[in-house]
N, C-alpha and C positions, 0 to 999 in steps of 0.2 A: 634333463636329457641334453647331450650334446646336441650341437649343429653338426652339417654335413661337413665343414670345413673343418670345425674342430676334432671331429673325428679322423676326420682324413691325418690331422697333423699328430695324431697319437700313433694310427696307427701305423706311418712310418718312421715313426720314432721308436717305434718299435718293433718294427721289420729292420733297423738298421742296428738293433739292441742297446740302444742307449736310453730307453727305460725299459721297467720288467712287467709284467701285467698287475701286479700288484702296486707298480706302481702309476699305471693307468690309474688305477679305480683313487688311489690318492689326492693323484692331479685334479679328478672331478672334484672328486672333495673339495679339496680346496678353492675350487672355481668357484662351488656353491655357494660355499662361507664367504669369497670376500665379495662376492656378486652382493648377496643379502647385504653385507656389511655397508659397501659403500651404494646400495639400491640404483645398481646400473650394470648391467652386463660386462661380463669380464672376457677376451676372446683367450683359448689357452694358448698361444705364443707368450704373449705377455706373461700368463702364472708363469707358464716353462722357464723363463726368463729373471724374472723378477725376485722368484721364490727360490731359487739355484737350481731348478729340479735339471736344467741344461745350461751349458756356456754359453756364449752369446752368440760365437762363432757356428754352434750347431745351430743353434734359433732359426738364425742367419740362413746357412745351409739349408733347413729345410723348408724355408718361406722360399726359397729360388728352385729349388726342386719341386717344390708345387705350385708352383708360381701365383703363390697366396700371399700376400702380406695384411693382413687383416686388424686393422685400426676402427675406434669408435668416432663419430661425428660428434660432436660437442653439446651441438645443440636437439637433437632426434636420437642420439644414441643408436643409428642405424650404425649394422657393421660392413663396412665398403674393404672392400680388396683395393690397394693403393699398389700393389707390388709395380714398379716400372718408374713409380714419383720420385723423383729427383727430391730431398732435402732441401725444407724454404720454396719448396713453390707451392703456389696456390691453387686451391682447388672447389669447385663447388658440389654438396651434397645431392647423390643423384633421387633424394627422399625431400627436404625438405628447404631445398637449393643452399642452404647454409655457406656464404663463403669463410673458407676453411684454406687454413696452411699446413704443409708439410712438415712435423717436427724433426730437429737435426739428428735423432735417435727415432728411428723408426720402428723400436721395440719399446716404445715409450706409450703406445696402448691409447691415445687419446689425439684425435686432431682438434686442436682447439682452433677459436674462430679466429680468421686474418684482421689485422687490423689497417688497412694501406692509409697511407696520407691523402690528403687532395689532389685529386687529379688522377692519385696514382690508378685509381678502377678503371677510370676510361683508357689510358693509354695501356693498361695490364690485365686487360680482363681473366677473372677466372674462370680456368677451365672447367667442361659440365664432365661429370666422371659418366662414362658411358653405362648404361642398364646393365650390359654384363660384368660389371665393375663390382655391381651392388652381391654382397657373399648374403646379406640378410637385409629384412626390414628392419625398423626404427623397432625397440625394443621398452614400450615406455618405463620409466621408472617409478618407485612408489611415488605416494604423495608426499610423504613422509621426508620431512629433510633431512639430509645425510650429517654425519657429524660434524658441529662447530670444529674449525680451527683450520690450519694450514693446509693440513692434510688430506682436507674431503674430497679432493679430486683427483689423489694420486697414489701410489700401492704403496704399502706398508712397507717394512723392514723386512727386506727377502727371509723368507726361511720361517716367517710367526705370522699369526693368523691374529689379529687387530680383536679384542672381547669388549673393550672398555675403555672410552677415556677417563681417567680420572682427577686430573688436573690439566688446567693448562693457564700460560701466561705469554707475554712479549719471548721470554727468556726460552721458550720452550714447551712437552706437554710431555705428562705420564699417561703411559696406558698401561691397563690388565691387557696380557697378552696369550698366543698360545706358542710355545715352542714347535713346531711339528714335529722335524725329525723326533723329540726327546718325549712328544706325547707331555710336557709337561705345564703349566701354568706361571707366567711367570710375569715381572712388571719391566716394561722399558720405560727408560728416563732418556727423552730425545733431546738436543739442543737447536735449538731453531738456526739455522746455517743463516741466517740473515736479521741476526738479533744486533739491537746498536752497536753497544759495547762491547764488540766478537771478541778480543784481548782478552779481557776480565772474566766474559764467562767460561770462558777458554780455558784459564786461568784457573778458577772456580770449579769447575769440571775436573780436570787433570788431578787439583789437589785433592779431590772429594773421591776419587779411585783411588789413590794413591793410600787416602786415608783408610779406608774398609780392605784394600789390598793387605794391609797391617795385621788387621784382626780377625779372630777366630772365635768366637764368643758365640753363645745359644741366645744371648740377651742382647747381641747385633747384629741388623738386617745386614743378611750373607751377599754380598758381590761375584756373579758369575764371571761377565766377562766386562770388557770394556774397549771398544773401536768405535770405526768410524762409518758413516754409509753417506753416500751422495754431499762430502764436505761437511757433512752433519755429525758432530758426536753422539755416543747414548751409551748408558749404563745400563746392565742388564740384573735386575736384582732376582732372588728366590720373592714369591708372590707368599706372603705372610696373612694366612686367614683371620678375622676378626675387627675388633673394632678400636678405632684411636681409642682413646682417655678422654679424649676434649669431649668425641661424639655423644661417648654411653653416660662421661656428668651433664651434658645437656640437653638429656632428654629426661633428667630431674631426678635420677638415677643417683641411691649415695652409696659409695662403698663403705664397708664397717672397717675400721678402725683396724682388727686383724689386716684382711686383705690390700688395705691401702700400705699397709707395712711388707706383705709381700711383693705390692709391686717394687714399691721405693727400693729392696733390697735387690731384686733383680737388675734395676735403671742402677743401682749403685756397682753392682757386680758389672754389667756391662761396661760400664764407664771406667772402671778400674781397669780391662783390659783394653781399653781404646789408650787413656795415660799411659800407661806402661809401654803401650807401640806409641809413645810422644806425639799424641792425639788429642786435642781438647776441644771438644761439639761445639761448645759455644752458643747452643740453642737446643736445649732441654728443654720440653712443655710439654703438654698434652697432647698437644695435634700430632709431635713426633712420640707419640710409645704406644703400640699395640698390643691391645688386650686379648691373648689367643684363646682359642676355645679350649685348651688343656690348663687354662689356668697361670701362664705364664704370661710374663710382658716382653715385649723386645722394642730397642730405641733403634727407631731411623730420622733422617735427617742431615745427612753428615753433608749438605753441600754449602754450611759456613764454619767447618772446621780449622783449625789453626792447626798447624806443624811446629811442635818444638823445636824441632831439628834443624830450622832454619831452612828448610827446604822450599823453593817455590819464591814468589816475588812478594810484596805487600799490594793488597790491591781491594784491600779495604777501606773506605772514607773512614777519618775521624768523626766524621758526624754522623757517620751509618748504624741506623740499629740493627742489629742481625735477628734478634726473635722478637716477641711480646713483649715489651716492657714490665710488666709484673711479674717477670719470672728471670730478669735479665739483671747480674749484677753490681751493684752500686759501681765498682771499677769499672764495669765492660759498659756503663753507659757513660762514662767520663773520656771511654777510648776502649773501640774493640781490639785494639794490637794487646792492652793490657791485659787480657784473659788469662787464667791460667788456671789451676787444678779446682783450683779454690771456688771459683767462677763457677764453673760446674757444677758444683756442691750444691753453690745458691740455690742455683737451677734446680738442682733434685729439692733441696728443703721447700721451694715454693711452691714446686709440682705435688709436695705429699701436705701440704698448708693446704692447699685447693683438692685435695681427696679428703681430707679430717674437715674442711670447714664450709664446704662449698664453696667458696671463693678463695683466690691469688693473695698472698699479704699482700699490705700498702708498697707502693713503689717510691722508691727514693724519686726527688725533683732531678731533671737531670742539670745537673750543672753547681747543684749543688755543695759537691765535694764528696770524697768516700764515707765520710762520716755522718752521711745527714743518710741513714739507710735504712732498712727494716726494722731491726730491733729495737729499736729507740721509739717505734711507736706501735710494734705487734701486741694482739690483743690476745693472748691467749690464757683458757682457766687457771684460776689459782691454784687448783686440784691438778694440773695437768700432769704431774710426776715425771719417771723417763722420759716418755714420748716430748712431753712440752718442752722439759731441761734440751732434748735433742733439738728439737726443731730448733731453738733461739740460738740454739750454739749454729747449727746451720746457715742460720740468716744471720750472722754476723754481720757488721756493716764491713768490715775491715777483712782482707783475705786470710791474714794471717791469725786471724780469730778462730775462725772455721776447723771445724776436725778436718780430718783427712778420710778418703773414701773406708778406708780398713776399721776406722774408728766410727763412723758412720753406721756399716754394717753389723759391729758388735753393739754399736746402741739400738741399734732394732731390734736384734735378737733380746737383748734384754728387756726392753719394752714392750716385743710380743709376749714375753715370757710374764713380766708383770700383767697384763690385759687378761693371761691365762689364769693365773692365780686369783687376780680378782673377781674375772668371769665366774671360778670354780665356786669364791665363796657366794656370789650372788643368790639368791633368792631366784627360781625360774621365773619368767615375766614372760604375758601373751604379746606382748607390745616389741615387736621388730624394727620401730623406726630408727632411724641414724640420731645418737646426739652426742655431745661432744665428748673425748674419749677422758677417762677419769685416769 
């Protein structure tokens, strides 16, 4: 249920028609949702604000016209009316005496606590916000701690409602999100605005839109938009249901020798239209290709892509590994600049080596030269026919060994087709486990 104050400021925002009643009841919505989310009271100036539902200048306008300005205390999460506070001054909670500063954005929805220097309290005390100051009591919050990361104490990316972190690092954090206006599900990739090497990731970013800006493929994760919020970048991707490759092999799970050949042909299809836009992933694995519930795969990952084109800066180390080592090839660990179609290939042949055997082929030592690479010590059946003759051609040590994607894909087809045939003559058997494919 709203407060008295929140109420107040919908419904002149709606005697003035700058929302509609329908979108009253969304506003709450939304309050709900990120109130739950971050388990601290949300005042709606802030949603209005934050989530685009007004400009800032209306906000503005109507905190003076009801001479509410309605911020949360940091420490009690009381909501005090500050309307009249001057920006940077100090002020004390009229709830739990908290001294408390004025932020320079006063649609900024949180007064965090002041920190003065020695001396500075006694010669500057701060002020006690008068009783009729106070809009609410302290409002406690769950027990329950809000989500790890940068962002646990500040509103989401205006316009999406926060569902899910799903990663996060130094460089940044993914989350499931919800689109509102669109009603639709979808993932932001955020860049941390105060990540060390801002240049690089910057860098990293820019090429990694640039890259899926290119392509149009079923078999790669789709790029809606891409800007900026609060000096911070983010990518907006389509939210792809299901589960990595790395996840459903380890939970001990084997795919049959068919299916492991559907996915390969998919990752191999997608990949061909990523080259063709002079695109090379450069990190093909598991953890990048999901397994949808309709039976298909799609690769994501693209934020160590390389551009053919010469486009963008180098801003790779020579000594940087860009994915897994067992799945990363013989060139590309001697020098990521060296990658090329070929590269990739590796990458699919060791991704479908660790679907046919539960485990990664051997990885080449690094430093040891292009020659000292997979094949030269892969173990596969004597029986193994197509599928085998493919995969070795695959893990070639040398790039120009390797088939090419179009030649890849006709060896699968022919190798599901052999699987078929032999299947057909088999003998029925009750025994469904995984072994190795004949």
């Amino acid at each position: 249920m709203a407060s008295k104050s929140d109420s107040a400021f919908l419904n002149e925002a709606l005697r003035r028609g700058w929302l509609r009643a329908e979108d009253v009841e969304l506003v709450l919505k939304d309050c709900e949702r990120t109130a739950r989310f971050f388990r601290r009271p949300v005042p709606v100036p802030h949603i209005l604000f934050e989530h685009a539902w007004l400009a800032p200048d209306r906000v503005d306008e109507l905190c003076n016209a009801l001479r509410r300005r309605i911020l949360l205390c940091e420490a009690c999460w009381a909501r005090l009316n500050v309307h009249g506070v001057a920006p940077g001054n100090e002020l004390s909670c009229g709830h739990c005496h908290a001294r408390l500063r004025m932020p320079n954005s006063p649609l900024s929805g949180i007064l965090h606590r002041a920190e003065p220097g020695a001396g500075e309290a006694a010669s500057n005390p701060a002020s006690q916000l008068p009783a009729d100051s106070v809009a609410e009591g302290p409002s406690r919050p769950s027990a329950e701690p809000s989500p790890a990361g940068p962002w646990r104490t500040r509103s989401f990316l205006p316009g999406f409602e926060p569902l899910d972190l799903l990663r996060e690092s130094a460089q940044g954090s993914v989350w499931k999100a919800r689109q509102l206006r669109l009603d639709r599900v979808v993932v932001v990739k955020l860049l941390n605005a105060r990540v060390a090497d801002k240049a690089a990731s910057t860098q990293r970013f820019l090429r990694e839109a640039r890259a899926l800006g290119r392509i149009d493929h079923p078999g790669v994760v789709r790029l809606y938009h891409f800007g900026t919020w609060k000096e911070a970048l983010y990518l907006l991707f389509k939210w792809e249901q299901g589960r990595t490759l790395d996840e459903f092999l380890s939970d001990g799970a084997r795919l049959p020798p068919e299916r492991a050949l559907e996915v390969a042909a998919d990752v191999s299809s997608g990949l061909m239209a990523a080259h063709d836009a002079q695109v090379v992933h450069r990190d093909v694995n598991p953890a990048n290709i999901i397994l949808r519930p309709d039976g298909t795969a799609c690769l994501m990952g693209f934020g160590s892509v390389l551009l053919l084109d010469g486009q963008g800066t180098r801003i790779t180390g020579p000594n940087e590994l860009l994915g897994p080592r067992p799945y990363t090839a013989p060139e590309q660990l001697q020098d990521p600049h060296a990658a090329l179609v070929g590269s990739d290939v590796y990458s699919v042949g060791a991704t479908l080596h660790y679907m046919l055997y539960g485990e990664p082929p051997r990885s080449p030592m690094r430093g040891a030269g292009p020659r000292a690479g997979v094949s030269s010590g892969a173990t596969l059946p004597a029986q193994a026919g197509e599928l085998g003759r493919l995969l070795l051609a695959m893990l070639a040590p040398l790039p120009e060994q390797r088939p090419s994607l179009a030649v890849v894909l006709e060896g699968i087809q022919d190798a599901a087709i052999a699987l078929s045939s032999r299947a057909a003559d088999r003998p029925p058997s009750k025994d469904t486990s995984f072994s190795d494919p004949e």
